[in-house]
N, C-alpha and C positions, 0 to 999 in steps of 0.2 A: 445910842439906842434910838430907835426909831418906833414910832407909837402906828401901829394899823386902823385903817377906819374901816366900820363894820358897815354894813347897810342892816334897816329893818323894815322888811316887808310887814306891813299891820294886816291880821287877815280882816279885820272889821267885818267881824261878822254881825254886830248890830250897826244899823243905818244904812245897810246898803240895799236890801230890798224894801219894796214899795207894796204897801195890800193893796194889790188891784182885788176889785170887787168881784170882776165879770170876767167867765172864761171867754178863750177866742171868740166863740160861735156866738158871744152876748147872751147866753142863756145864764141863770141866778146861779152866783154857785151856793150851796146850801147852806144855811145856819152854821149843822154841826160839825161839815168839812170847815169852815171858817175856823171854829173853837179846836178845831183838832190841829187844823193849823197853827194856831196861835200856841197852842199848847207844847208843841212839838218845838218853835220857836224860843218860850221859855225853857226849857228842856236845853236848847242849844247852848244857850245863853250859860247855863249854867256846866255847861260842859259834860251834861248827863247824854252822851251821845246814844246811846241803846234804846232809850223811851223818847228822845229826840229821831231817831227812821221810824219807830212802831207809831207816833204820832202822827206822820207824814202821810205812812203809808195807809192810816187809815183815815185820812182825807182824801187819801187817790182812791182809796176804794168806793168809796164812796161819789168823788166828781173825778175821774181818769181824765179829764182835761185841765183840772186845776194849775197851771201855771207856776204859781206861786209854791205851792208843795212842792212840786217838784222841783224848783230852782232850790228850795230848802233842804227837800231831802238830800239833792247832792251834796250840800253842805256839811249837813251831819255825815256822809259817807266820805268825804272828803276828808275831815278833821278827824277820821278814824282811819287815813290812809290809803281811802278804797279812789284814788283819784279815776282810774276807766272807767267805774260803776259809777261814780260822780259825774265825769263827763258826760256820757250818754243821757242821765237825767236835763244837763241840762241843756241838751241838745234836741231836749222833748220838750221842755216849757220851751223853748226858740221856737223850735216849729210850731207850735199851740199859739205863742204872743212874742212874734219876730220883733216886737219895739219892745221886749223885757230887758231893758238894761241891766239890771242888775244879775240875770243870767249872761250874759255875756261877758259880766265884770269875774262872776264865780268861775265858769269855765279858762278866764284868762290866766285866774289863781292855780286851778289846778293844773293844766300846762306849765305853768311856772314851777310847780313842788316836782315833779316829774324831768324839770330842765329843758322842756320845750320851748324855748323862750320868743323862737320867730313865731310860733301859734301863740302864746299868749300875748303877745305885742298887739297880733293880730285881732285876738279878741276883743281887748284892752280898746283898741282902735275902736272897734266896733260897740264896745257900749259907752263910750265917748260920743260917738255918732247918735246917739237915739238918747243921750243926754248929756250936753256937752258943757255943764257943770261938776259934771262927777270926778269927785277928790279921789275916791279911793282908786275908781279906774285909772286915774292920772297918775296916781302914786304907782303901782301896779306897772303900769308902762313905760314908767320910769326906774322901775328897779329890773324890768326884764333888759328895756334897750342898754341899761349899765352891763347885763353881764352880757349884753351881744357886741360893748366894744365898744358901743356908739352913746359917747358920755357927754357930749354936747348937746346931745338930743333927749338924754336924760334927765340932763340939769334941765332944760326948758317944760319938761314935763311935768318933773317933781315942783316948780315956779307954778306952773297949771294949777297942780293940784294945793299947793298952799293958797293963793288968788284965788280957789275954789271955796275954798277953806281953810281960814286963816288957823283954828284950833286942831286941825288934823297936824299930831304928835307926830304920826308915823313918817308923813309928808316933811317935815319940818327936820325931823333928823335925816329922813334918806337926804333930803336936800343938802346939809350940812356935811353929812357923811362927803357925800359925789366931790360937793367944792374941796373939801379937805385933800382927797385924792389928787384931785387939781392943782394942788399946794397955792391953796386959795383960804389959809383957814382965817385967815382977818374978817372975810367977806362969808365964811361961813360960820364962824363966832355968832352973830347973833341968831340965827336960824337953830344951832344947837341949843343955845340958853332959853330961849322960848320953849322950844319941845321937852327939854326937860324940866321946866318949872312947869309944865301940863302933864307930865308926866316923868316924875319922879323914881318911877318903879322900872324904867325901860336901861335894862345896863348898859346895853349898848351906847342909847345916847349917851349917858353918862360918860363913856369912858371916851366916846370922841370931842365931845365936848370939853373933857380935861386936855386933851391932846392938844383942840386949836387953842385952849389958854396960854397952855405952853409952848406952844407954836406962835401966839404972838407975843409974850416974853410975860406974860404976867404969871409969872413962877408960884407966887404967893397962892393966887387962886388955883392954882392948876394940882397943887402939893392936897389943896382944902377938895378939890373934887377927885383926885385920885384914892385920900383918903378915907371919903365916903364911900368911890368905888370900893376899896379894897372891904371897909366893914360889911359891905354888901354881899361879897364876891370873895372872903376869905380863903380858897380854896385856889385860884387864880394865881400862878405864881409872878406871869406877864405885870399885871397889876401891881403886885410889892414892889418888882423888880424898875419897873416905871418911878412908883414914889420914892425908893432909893434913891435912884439916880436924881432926879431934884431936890431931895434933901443932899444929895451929893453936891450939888450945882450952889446949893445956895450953904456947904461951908457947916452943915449939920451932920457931923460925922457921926456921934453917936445914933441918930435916928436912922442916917443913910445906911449903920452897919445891919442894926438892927433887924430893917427892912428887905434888905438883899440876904440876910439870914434865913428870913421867913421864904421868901421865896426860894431858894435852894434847898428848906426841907421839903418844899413839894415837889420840887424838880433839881435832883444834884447835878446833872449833863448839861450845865449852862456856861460856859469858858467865858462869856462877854459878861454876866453876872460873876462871875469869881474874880474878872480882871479889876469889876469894879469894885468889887468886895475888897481886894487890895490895897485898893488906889486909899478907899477911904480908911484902914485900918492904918496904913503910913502914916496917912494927915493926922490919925488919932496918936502915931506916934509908937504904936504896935506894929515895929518891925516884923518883928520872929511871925504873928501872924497874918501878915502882909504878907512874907515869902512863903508860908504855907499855902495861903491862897492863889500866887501866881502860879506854884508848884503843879497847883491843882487845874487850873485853866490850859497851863502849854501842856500839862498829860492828856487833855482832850483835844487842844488845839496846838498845838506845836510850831505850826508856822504862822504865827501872829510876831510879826517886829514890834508892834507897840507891847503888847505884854511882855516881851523881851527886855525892853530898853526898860519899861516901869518894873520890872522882875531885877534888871542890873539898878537902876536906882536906890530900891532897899537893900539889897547887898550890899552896895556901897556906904550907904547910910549907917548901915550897923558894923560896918568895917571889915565886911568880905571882900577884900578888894579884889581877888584873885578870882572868883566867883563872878564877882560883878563883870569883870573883864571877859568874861568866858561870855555870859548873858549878852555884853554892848557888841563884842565879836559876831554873836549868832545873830543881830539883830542888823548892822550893816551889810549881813552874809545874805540874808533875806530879802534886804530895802536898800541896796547899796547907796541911795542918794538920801538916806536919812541922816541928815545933817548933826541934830543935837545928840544923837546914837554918836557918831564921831566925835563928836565934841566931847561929850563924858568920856567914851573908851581913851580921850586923850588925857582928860584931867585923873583917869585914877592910874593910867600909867605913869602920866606923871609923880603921883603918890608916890608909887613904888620905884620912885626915881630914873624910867625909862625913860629920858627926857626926848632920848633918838624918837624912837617910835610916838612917843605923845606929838611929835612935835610936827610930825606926818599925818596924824588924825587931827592936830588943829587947821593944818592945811587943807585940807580935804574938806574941813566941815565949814573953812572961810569960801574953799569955791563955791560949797552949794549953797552957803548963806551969807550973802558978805557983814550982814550983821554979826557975826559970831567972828568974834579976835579970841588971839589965843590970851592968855593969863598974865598980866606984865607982873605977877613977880611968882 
């Protein structure tokens, strides 16, 4: 099984604008567009987006040059979807206050949500330019240049924006995420473990962060952070199916079956979970439903050799041998150079006293392995 890394765009929407005071023209902007601003901004914050634009917009009515509203308002229009009505606003505080970084970091976002990713790079670029501190901009243009392709350039951005800001969460997992794809997880183990002890609640990190555990062998931790994934994320089948598999790895069958059960009541169309569902029902020593399980895997996936040859294992094991034979047959028919698939087909012919034909599958499985001799008695 193989574990995917996510990325997480943070939209930080608190800390990334700045109260300017003064519209472009330097003239006061007033008291109560000030307070309507602000007001509009707690409003966001809390995700009451509707009283969040009626706030905004009655600061623009009020000063139609205000900057800062308007880089807001898009925000709230934004985080309701409206990314063109977004844009354009803040394409109006630019023009009003062309050094507004933090419109130019917004506009980079909403290009992003949209999938424009060469205009938000672009953006991104540019409120880099007019403040060349900025974490979240950096993050931002580091999760745009990841899906344009260009991951080297990615990583050194998302390194930007952590050196930026060492407690930017968001920064510290995309980081972690990028190297992991890299099959770089040693080196992005500790990046992950920071962002999520800063943040706890982000599943994503979470669940890459168990990944590089497991990716650089510390099994123990990795079973302890999929775990907590999973209580988080109950619904997840990926997830069970994950901690299975390592309680498989580490010889814990009863928890392994357990887990890969959970996962198939959310999702039954899973043949790599059933295989493994097998494997560990064997080790538990429950044949009969070990071959239930494989039964169930090769009816979705059919041409898999290795569920074949562990499908002829338990047959054999419970003294199908005729069964098992048919199973190791389908599985060299598939993979003809799979060696220990020859080797069994020879040792349960042998059983059945075919000593001719065993003795031609020992053959066969010494040339592809020369480890593998036939049976001296």
């Amino acid at each position: 099984m193989r574990c995917t890394a996510t990325l997480v765009l943070g939209l930080a929407l608190a800390g990334v604008g700045w109260p300017f005071l003064r519209a472009d023209s330097g003239s006061e902007i007033s008291r109560e567009a000030v307070q309507l601003n602000k007001r509009g901004l707690d409003f966001l914050h809390k995700k009451e987006y509707d009283q969040a634009v009626a706030s905004f917009q009655g600061a623009l009515q009020i000063q139609p040059e205000y900057s800062d509203a308007l880089d807001n308002l898009g925000r709230a229009l934004e985080a309701t979807g409206k990314d063109a009505e977004a844009i354009a606003d803040f394409d109006k505080a630019i023009t009003i206050a062309p050094d507004n970084a933090a419109a130019y970091a917004d506009k980079g976002m909403a290009f992003f949500h949209e999938g424009r990713y060469e205009e938000a790079a672009a953006s991104y670029r540019l409120a880099i330019e007019h403040h060349k501190d900025f974490s979240e901009a950096q993050n931002g243009l580091g999760a745009s240049l990841l899906h344009l392709g260009k991951s080297e350039e990615a990583i050194a951005a998302f390194r930007s924006s952590v050196a930026s800001n060492p407690k930017n969460a968001d920064a510290l997992g995309n980081l972690g995420a990028a190297l992991l794809t890299e099959d770089k997880a040693a080196e992005a183990l500790p990046f992950l473990r920071k962002a999520h002890s800063l943040r706890p609640d982000l599943s994503d990190v979470l669940e890459n962060y168990a990944a590089a555990l497991d990716q650089t062998g510390q099994t123990h931790e990795a079973i302890a952070a999929y775990y907590k994934l999973a209580s988080k994320q109950p619904d997840q089948p990926a997830t069970w199916a994950h901690l299975g598999y390592l309680y498989y790895r580490s010889k814990r069958y009863d928890q392994a079956v357990s887990a890969f059960e959970k996962s198939l009541a959310l999702k039954q169309d899973q043949p790599e979970v059933l295989s493994l569902l097998g494997l560990a029902q064997a080790d538990r020593g429950k044949l009969n439903d070990a071959i239930q399980s494989y039964e169930k895997s090769l009816a979705l996936k059919p041409d898999d050799a290795n569920v074949r040859f562990n499908y002829g294992n338990a047959l054999f094991n419970a003294g199908k041998y005729q069964d098992a034979i048919t199973q190791y047959r389908e599985a060299v028919h598939l993979n003809p150079s799979f060696a220990h698939a020859h080797y069994n087909l020879g040792m349960t012919l042998l059983r059945l006293s075919d000593t001719k034909s065993a003795q031609t599958e020992f053959a066969e499985a010494h040339r592809l392995d020369a480890s593998l001799n036939p049976p001296t008695k």
